[in-house]
C-alpha positions, 0 to 999 in steps of 0.5 A: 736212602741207600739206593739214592746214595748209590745213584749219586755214586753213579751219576757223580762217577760214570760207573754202572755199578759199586762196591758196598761195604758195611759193618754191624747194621749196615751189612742188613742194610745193603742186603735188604738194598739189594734183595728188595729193593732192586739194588742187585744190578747196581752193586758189583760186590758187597763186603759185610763186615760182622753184620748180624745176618741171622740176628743178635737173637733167635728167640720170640723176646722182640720179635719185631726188632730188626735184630731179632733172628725169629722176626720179619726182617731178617727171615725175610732176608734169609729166605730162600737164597741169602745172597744174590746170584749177581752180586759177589759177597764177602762176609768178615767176622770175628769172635 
């Protein structure tokens, strides 16, 4: 959904590539966008905003919940390099 998103964007604008913000889940959303799903050359920056990038948990409890930071998703996302060399991150948060 989000790489249809991002090219209506486009096709509306002209512009080769976007800004992504998002906050909480959204964040994990356009990390998997763009490690994933080959959404690096579309995205110039993405700006994550309290984004659980290493999960709400890191225990075995649901380890096939997309927070969980032991299961599937989010250790796919965080081998090898967390961010994408062609894509400008920017990660808020607060306590």
């Amino acid at each position: 959904e989000l790489g249809a998103k991002v090219a209506e964007v486009q096709a509306k604008t002209g512009q080769k590539q976007v800004i992504l913000v998002g906050s909480s889940r959204g964040g994990n959303a356009i990390r998997n966008y763009i490690k994933n799903f080959g959404g690096a050359p579309n995205v110039s920056r993405a700006i994550l905003c309290g984004t659980p990038n290493h999960g709400v948990w890191a225990t075995q409890a649901n380890p096939n919940n997309e927070f969980s930071g032991a299961g599937p998703f989010l250790t796919g996302l965080n081998a090898g390099d967390e961010v994408h060399p062609d894509v400008k991150f920017m990660t808020t948060r607060s306590d």
